[in-house]
PAZAPA-4460 file (N, C-alpha, C; in steps of 0.05 Angstrom, whole numbers, plus 32768, in hexadecimal, padded with zeros to 4 digits):
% residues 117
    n_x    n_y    n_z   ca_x   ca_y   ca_z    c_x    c_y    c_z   seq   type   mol
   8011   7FE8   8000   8000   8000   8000   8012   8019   8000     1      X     A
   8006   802D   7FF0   8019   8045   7FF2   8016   8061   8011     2      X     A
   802C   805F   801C   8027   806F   802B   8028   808B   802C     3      X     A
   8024   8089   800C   8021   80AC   800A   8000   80AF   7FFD     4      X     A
   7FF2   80A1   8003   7FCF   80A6   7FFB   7FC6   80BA   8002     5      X     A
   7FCD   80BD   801D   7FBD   80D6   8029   7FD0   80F0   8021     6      X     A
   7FD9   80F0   801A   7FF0   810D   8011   7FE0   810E   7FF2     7      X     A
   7FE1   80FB   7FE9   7FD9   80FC   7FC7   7FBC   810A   7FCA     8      X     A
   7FAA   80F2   7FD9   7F90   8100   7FE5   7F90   8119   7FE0     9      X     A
   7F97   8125   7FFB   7F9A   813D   8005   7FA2   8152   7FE6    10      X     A
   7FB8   814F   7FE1   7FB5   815E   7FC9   7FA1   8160   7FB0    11      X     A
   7F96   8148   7FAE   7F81   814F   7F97   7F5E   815C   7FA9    12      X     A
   7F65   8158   7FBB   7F42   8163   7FC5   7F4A   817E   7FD4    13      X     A
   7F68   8185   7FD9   7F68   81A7   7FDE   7F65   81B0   7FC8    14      X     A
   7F65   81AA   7FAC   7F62   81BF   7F97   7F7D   81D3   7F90    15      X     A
   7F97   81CC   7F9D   7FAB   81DB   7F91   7FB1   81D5   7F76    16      X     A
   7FB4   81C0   7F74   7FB9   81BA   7F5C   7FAE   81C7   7F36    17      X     A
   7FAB   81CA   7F2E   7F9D   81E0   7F13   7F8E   81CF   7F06    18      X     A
   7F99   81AF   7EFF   7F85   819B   7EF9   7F73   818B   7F03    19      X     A
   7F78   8192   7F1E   7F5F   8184   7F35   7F4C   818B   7F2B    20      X     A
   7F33   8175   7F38   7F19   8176   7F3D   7F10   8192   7F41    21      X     A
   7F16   8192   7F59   7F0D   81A8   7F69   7F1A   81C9   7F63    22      X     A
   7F34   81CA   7F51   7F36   81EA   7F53   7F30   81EA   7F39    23      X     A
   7F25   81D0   7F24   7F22   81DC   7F11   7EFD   81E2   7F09    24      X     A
   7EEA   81D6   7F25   7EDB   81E1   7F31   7ED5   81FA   7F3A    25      X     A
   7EE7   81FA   7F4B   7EE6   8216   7F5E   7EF3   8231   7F4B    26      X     A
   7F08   822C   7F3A   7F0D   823E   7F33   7F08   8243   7F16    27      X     A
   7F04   822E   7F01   7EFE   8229   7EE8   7EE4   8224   7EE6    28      X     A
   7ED1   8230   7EF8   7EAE   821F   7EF3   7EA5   820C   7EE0    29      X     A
   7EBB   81F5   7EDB   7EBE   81E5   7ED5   7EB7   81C9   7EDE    30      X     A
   7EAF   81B1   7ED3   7EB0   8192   7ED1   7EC2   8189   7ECB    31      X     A
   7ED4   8189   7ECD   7EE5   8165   7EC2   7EEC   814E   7ECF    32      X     A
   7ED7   813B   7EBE   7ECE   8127   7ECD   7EEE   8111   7ED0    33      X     A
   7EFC   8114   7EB4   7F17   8104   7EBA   7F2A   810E   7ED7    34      X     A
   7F26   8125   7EDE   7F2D   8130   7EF8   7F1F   8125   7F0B    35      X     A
   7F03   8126   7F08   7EF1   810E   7F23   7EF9   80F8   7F2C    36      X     A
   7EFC   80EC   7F09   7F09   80CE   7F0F   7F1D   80CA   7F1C    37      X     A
   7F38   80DB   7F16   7F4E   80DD   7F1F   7F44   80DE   7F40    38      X     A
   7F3A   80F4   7F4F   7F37   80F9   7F6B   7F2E   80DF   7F6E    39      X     A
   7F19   80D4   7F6B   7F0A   80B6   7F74   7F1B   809E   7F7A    40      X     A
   7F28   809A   7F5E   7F3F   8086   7F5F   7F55   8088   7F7B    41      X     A
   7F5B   80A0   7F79   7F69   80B0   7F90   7F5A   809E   7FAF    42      X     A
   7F45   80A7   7FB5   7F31   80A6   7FC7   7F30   8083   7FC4    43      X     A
   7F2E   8079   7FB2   7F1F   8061   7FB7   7F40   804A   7FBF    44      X     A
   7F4A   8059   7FC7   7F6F   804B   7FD1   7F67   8045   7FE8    45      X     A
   7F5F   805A   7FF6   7F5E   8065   8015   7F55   804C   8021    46      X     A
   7F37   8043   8018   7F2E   8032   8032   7F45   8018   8033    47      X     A
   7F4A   8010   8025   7F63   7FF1   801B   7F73   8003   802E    48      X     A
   7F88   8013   802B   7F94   8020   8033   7F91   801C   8057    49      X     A
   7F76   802F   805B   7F74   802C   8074   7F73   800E   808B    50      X     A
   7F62   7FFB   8077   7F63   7FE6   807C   7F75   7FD8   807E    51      X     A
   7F82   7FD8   8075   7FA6   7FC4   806B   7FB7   7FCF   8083    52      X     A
   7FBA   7FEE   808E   7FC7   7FF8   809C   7FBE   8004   80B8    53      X     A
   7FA3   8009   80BA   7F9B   8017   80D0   7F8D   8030   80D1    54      X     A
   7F85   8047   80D6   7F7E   8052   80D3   7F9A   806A   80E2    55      X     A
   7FA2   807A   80CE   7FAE   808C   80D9   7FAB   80A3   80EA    56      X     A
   7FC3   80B3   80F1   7FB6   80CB   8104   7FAE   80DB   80FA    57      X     A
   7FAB   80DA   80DC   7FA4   80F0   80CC   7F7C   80E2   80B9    58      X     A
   7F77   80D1   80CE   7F66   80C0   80B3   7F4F   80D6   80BC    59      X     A
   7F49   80DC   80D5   7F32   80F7   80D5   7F32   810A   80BF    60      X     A
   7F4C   8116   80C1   7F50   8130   80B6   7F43   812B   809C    61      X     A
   7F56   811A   808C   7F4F   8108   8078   7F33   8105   806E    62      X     A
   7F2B   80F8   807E   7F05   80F8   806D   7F02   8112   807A    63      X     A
   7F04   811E   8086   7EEF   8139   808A   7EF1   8146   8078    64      X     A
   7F14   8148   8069   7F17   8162   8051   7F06   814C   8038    65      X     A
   7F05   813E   8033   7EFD   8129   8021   7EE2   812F   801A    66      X     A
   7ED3   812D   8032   7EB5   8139   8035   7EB0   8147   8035    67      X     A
   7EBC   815F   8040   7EB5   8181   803D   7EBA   8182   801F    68      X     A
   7EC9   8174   8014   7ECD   817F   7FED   7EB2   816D   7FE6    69      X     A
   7EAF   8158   7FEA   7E96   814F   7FE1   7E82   815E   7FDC    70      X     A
   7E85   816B   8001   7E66   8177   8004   7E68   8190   7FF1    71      X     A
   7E7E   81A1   7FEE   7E8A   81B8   7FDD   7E7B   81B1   7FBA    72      X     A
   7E85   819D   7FB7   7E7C   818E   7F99   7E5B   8193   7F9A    73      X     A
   7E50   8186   7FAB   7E2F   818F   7FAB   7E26   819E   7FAA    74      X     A
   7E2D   81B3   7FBD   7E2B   81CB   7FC4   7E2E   81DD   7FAC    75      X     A
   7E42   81D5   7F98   7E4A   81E4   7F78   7E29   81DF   7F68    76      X     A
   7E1F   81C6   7F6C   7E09   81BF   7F5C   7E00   81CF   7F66    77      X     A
   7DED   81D2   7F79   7DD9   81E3   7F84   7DDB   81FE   7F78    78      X     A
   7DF2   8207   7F85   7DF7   822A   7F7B   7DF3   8228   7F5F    79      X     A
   7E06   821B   7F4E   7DFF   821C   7F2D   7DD9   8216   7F32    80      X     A
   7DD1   820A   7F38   7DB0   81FF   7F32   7D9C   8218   7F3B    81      X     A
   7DA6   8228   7F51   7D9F   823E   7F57   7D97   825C   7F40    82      X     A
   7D84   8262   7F3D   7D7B   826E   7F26   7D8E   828B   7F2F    83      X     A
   7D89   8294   7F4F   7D8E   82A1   7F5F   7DB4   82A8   7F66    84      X     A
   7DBC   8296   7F5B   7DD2   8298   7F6B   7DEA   829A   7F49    85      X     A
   7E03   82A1   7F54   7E14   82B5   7F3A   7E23   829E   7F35    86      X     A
   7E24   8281   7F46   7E3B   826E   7F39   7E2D   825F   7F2A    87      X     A
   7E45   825E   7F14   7E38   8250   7EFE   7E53   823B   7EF1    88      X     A
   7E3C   8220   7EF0   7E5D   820A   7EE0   7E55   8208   7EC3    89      X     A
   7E69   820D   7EB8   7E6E   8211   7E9E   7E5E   81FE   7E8F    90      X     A
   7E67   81E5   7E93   7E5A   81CC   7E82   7E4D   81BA   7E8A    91      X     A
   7E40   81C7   7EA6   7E24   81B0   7EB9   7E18   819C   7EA5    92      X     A
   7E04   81B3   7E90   7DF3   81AB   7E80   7DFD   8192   7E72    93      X     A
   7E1B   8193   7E5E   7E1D   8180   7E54   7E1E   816A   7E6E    94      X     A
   7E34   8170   7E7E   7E30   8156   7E94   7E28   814B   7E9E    95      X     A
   7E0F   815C   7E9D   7DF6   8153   7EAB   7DE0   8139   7E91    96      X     A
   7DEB   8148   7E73   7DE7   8139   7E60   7DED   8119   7E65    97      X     A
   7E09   8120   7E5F   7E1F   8100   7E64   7E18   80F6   7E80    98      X     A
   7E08   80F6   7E94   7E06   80EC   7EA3   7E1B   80EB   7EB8    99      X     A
   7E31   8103   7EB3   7E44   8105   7EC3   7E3C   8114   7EDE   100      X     A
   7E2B   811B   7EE8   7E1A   8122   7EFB   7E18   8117   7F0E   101      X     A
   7E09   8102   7F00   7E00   80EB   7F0A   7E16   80D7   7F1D   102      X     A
   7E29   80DA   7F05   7E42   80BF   7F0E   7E53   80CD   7F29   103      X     A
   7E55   80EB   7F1E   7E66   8103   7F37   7E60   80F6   7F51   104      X     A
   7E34   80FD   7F56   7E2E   80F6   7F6E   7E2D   80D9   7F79   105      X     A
   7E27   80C5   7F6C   7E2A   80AB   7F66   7E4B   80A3   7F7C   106      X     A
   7E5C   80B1   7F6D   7E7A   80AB   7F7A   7E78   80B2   7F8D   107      X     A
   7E71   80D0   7F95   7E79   80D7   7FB3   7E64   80CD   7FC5   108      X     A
   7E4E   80C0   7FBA   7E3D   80A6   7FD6   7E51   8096   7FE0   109      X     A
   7E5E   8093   7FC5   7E67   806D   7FBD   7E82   806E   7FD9   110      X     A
   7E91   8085   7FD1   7EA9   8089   7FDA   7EA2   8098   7FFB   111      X     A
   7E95   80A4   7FFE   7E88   80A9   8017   7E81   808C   802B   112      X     A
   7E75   8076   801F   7E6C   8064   8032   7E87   8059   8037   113      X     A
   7E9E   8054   8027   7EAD   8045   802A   7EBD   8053   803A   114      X     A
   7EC6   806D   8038   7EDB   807A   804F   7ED8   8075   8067   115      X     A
   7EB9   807B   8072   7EAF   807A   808A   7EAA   805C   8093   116      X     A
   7EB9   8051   80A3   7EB8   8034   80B4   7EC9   803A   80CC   117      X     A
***
C-alpha cells in the first residue's frame, strides 16, 4: 500500500492544483469529469489503505476535508440551479446531458459509504 495516499488525497480535494476537480470548479466554473475520475480513483485507495494499515492520525482530518469538498461539489449544483444566485458552471447542461451528473453524485454516495467505517 502506498503511504503517501493521504498526501496525494489531500492535494487533489484542496484544489491547488490547476487541473483538479475542484479548482477547476471553483475557479474555471467548470466540469471535468476525467478530473472526477482522477479524485475518486484517488479516494477509492483510502478505504484498502486504511484497512490493510489502520486508521491513521490524520484519517479524521482526512474524510472531513474529503466531505466538506463533496459537500462544496453539491453545493456548486444548487447555486448553478439557483435562478437567483450569480454562480454559474459552464457545461452543467451538457453534463447533465451525458449523465455526468448523475455519475459525479453517484461517486460521492459510493465513496462516502466506504470512507466512513
Amino acid at each position: 500500500m502506498d503511504w503517501l495516499i493521504e498526501e496525494q488525497v489531500l492535494k487533489e480535494v484542496e484544489g491547488y492544483k490547476e487541473d483538479s476537480f475542484i479548482y477547476l470548479l471553483h475557479e474555471e466554473s467548470f466540469i471535468d469529469l476525467d478530473a472526477f475520475k482522477h479524485l475518486i480513483t484517488l479516494c477509492d485507495q483510502l478505504p484498502d489503505f486504511y484497512k490493510a494499515n489502520g486508521k491513521t492520525k490524520n484519517y479524521v482530518e482526512i474524510i472531513r476535508i474529503i466531505l466538506d469538498r463533496f459537500e462544496y461539489i453539491l453545493m456548486c449544483w444548487s447555486y448553478h440551479l439557483n435562478e437567483n444566485d450569480l454562480f454559474y458552471i459552464k457545461n452543467f447542461q451538457e453534463m447533465e446531458e451525458k449523465e455526468g451528473i448523475i455519475l459525479i453524485n453517484d461517486e460521492i454516495r459510493r465513496i462516502t459509504g466506504l470512507l466512513i467505517f
